[in-house]
C-alpha positions in Angstrom: 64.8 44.2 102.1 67.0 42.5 104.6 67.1 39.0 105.8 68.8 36.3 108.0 70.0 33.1 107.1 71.9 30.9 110.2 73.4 27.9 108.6 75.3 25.7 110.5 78.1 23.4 109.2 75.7 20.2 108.8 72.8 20.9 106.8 69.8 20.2 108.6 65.7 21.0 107.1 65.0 24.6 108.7 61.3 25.8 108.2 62.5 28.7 105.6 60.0 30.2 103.2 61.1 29.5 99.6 60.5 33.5 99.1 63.1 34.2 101.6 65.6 31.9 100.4 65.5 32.6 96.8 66.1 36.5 97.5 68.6 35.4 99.5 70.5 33.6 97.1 69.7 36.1 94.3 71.2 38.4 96.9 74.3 36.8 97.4 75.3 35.3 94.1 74.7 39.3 93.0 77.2 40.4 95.7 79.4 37.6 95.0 80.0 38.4 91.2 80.7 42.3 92.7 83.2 41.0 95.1 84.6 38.3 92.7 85.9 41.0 90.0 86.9 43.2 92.6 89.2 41.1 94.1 91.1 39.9 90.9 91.5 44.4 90.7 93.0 45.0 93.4 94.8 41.1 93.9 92.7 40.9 97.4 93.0 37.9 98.1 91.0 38.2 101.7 88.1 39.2 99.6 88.6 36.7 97.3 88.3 34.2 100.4 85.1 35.9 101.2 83.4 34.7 97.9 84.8 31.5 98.8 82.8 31.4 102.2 79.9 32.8 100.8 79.4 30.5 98.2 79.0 27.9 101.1 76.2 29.5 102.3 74.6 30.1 98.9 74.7 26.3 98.2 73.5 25.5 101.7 70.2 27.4 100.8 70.0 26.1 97.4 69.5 22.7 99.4 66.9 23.8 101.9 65.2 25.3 99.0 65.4 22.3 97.5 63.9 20.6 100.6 61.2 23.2 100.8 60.5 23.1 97.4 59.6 19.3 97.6 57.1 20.0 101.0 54.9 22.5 98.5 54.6 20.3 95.9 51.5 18.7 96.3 49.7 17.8 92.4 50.8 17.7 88.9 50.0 21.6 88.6 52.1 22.5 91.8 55.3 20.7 90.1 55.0 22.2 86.9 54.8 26.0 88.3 57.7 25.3 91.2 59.7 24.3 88.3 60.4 27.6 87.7 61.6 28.4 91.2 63.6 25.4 91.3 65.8 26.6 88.2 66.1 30.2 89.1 67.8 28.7 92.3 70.1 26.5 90.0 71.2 29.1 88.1 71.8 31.2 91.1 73.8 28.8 92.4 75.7 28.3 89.5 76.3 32.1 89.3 77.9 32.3 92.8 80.0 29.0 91.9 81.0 31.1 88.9 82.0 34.2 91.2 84.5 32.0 93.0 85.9 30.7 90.1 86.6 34.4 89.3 87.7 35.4 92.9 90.5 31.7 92.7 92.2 34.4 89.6 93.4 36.2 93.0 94.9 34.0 94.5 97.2 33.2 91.2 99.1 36.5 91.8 98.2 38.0 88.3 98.1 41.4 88.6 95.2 43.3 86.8 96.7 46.6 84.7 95.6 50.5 85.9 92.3 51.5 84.7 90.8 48.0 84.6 88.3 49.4 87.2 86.9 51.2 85.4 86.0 49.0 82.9 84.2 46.1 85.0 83.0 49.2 87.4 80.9 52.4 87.9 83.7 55.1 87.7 84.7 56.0 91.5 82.8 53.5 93.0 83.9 50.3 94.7 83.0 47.3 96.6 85.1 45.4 99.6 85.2 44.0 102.8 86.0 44.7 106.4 86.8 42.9 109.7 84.8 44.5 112.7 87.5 44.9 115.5 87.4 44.7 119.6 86.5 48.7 119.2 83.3 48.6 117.2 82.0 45.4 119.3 78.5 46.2 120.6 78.5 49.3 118.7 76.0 49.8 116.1 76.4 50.1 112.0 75.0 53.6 112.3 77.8 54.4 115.1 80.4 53.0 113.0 79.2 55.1 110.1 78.9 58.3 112.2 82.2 57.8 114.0 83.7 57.5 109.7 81.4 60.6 109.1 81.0 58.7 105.6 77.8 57.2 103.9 78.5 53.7 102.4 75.8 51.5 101.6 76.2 48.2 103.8 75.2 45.3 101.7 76.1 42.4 103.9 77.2 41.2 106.9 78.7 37.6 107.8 78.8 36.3 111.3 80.1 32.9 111.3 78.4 31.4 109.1 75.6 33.5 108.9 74.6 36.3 107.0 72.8 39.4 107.3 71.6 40.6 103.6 71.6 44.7 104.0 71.1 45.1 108.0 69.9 48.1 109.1 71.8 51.0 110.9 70.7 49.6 114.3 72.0 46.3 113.7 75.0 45.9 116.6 78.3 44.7 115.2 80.0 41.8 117.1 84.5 41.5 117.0 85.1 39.4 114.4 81.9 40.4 111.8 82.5 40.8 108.5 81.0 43.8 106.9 80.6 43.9 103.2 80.3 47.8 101.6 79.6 49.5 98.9 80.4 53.6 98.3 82.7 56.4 96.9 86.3 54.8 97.0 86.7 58.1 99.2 84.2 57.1 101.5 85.6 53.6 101.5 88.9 54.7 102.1 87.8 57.1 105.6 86.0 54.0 106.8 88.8 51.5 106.3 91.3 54.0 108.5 88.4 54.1 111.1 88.8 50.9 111.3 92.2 50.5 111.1 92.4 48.0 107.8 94.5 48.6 105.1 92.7 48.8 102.2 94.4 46.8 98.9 93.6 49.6 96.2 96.3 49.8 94.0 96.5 49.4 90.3 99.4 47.8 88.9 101.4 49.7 85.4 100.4 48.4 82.1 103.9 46.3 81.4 102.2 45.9 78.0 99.8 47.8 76.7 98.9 46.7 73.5 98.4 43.3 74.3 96.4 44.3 77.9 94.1 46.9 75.9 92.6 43.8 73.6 92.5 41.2 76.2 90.4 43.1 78.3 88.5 45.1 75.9 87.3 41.4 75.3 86.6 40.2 78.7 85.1 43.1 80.0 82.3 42.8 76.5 81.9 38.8 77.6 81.8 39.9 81.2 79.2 42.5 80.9 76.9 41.1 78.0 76.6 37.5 80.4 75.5 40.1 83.1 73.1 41.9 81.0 72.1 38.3 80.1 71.1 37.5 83.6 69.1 41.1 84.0 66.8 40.3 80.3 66.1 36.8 82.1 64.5 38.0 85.2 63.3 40.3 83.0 61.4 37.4 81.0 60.5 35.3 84.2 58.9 38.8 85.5 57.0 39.2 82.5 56.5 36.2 81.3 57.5 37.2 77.7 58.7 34.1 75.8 60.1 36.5 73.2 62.1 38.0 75.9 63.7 34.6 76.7 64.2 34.0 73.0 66.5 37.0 73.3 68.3 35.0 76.1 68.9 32.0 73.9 70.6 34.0 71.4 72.7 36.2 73.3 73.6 32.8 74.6 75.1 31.5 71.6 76.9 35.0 71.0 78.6 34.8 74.4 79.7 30.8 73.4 81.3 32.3 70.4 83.4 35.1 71.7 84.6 33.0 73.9 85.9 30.3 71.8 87.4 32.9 69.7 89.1 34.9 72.9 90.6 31.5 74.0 91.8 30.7 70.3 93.6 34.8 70.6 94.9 34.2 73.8 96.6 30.9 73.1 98.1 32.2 70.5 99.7 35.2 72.5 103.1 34.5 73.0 103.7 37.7 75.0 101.4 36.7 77.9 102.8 34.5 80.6 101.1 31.0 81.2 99.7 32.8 84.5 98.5 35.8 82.6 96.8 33.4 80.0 95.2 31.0 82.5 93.8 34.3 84.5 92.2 35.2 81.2 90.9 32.3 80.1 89.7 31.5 83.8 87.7 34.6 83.7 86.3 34.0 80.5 85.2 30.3 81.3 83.4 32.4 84.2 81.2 34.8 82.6 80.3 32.2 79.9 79.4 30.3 83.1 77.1 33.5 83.9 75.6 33.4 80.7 74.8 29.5 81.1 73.0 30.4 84.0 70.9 32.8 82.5 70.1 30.4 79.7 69.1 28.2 82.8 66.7 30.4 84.5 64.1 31.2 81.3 64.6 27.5 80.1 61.3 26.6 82.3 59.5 29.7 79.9 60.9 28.5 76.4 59.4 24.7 77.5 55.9 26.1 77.6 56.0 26.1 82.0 54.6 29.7 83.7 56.6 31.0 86.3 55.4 31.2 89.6 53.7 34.0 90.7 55.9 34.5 93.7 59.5 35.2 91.8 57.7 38.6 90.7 57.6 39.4 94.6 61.3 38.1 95.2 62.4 40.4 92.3 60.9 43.6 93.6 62.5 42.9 96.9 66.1 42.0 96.3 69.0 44.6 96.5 68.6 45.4 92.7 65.5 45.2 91.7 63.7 45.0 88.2 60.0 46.5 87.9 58.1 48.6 86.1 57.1 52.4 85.2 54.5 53.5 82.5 55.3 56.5 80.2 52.7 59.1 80.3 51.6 62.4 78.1 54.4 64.6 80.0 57.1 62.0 79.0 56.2 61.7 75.6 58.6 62.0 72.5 61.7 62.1 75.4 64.9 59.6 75.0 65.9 57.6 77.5 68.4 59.7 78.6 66.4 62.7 79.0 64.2 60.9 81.5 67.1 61.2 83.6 67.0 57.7 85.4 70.6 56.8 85.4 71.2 59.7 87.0 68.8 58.3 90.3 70.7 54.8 89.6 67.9 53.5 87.3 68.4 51.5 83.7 66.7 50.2 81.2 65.9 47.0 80.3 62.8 46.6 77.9 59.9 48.5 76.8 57.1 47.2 75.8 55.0 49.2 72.9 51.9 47.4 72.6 52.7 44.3 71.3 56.5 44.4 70.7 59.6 44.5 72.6 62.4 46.7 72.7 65.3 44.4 74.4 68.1 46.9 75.8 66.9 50.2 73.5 69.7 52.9 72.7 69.8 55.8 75.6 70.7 58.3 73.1 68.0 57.8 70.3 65.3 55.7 71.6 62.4 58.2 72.2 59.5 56.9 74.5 55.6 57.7 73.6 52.9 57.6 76.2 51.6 54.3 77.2 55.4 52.2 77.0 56.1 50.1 79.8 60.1 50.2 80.9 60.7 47.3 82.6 63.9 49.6 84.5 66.3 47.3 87.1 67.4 49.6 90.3 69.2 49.1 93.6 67.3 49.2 96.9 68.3 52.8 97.8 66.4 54.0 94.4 63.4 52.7 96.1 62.0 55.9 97.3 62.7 57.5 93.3 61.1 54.7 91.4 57.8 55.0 94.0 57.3 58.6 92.9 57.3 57.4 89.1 54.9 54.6 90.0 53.2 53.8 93.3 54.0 49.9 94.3 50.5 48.9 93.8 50.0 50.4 89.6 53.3 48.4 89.3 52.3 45.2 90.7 48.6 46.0 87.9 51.4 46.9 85.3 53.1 43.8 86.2 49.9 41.8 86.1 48.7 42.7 82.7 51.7 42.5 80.9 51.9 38.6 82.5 48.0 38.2 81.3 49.0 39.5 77.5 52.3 37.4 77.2 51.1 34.4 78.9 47.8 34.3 76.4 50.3 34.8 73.4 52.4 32.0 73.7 
């Protein structure tokens, strides 16, 4: 679901809903993180600037939501359940200023080694930015795309200093916009010719390869366990599972502890440059960062506080999304991976088996017996996919019950 957000340069009280600007900020600190680690891959440094700009904007809203937070709140009861939403937007924020510490790495000049992509990214796939020129002005997204004769998934667009979260193909482009994209590095590629940018996607040789190979074999495990991190903690705030959270804390203290140990290995490197080293580390320092922040948004739940009913909405709306689908008779005894959802651009959280959890199951061997509830996290354009496996309103039941049964528990 799109949205608009016109910030000017002084913050002023703007009559937002807190909905809006907390998907918003999920939004952004999501595509930050995306366009963080790509820039440090390809040493972009103009994308790197564009986590730096959007990180203003993210804090900007954190403050109105701050503002807007403080008109709801009206009793005792009303504090206690906007606690929730005022976290989630701290840790959000904290997650974006952790993308721009990631993006400053590109600016350093350290050049990441071939095959690092895929690693941090979906195989083929990548995510960058374009400047609209004089040409395009007027024209709409869906003429831009036509003209490429690609398909890309536009995930934001910045105008100043606002931004667009995922306009639509009728949205006109203006000189001087700023289109972030997301598609096939072959469909990236036609559109950056059709616009006449150059697009920085080189890889840079491995100077040393058995040094390289552990260094980021670690980061990318830090990197990607602090991301799952953030999924199990909507995950938990969705639910309202405290056991679920739990799970947070200790994945937490796992991510503290590779980390002091990758710092110790690194220091102690002496084939790495002081750049190459303070790269490392700076990414590291990062994604624990990310992992704090998780820690941050379930901390309400682990206190004994109920989320607010409305972060359920905000995370079914958001460009990935977390919900729900129930297993039935003609799913039974199947693994994960025979249900086939990756292949629709659908994973895995949880499931829920009566009473107990299963945090991140195994594709391969977990089997799923009718009446499981996968809590699955999705992008926007598996929308239509997830709908056929379970209309909106059974979800939002699912969704309902499962918060009723946790909630009575703890």
């Amino acid at each position: 679901m799109g949205g608009q957000f016109r910030l000017g340069s002084e913050l002023e009280y703007k009559p937002i809903p807190v909905k809006d600007l907390l998907r918003g900020m999920k939004n952004l600190s999501w595509l930050m993180v995306n366009l963080a680690f790509s820039s440090i891959i390809y040493a972009d440094e103009q994308l790197a600037s564009e986590v730096l700009e959007l990180e203003k904007t993210v804090d900007r809203m954190e403050l109105l939501l701050l503002m807007q937070a403080a008109l709801a709140t009206r009793s005792a009861d009303d504090a206690e359940r906007i606690v929730s939403i005022i976290r989630i937007a701290s840790a959000t924020g904290r997650i974006a200023n952790a993308a721009a510490d990631v993006a400053n790495v590109a600016f350093s000049k350290i050049r990441i080694p071939r095959g690092v992509s895929e690693s941090f990214f979906n195989t083929g796939e990548m995510i960058t930015r374009f400047h609209v020129g004089k040409e395009f002005d007027g024209k709409s997204i869906g003429d831009l795309l036509t003209k490429a004769g690609i398909i890309v998934d536009v995930l934001a667009l910045r105008r100043g200093v606002s931004v667009v979260i995922e306009p639509n193909e009728d949205y006109l482009l203006r000189e001087g916009d700023y289109i972030m994209v997301r598609g096939s590095v072959e469909a990236v590629t036609s559109l950056a010719e059709c616009l006449g940018a150059k697009l920085q996607a080189e890889y840079y040789a491995l100077e040393k390869p058995g040094v390289y190979k552990d260094i980021i074999e670690d980061l990318v495990q830090i990197r990607n366990i602090s991301m799952i991190m953030v999924d199990i903690a909507y995950t938990a705030m969705l639910t309202k599972s405290e056991d679920i959270a739990e799970k947070v804390r200790e994945l937490e203290d796992y991510v503290d502890a590779m980390v002091e140990s990758f710092s110790q290995k690194v220091m102690e490197l002496k084939e790495l440059s002081k750049e190459e080293k303070y790269g490392a580390l700076r990414i590291a320092f990062s994604s624990e960062e990310i992992a704090d922040g998780a820690l941050s948004i379930v901390q309400p739940l682990l206190l004994g506080l109920e989320p607010h009913p409305l972060i359920s909405d905000v995370l079914e709306e958001t460009i990935e999304r977390i919900s729900v689908v129930e297993m039935d008779e003609e799913d039974d005894g199947k693994s994960l991976k025979e249900l086939g959802y990756s292949r629709k651009g659908i994973s895995v959280l949880a499931v829920k088996r009566g009473d107990d959890w299963w945090i991140m199951p195994p594709y391969s061997s977990f089997r799923v017996k009718s009446g499981d509830v996968l809590i699955v996290k999705y992008v926007s354009e598996s929308e239509r996919f997830v709908e056929e496996l379970e209309k909106e309103e059974d979800r939002r039941e699912i969704i309902e019950d499962i918060q009723e049964e946790e909630w009575e528990e703890d």
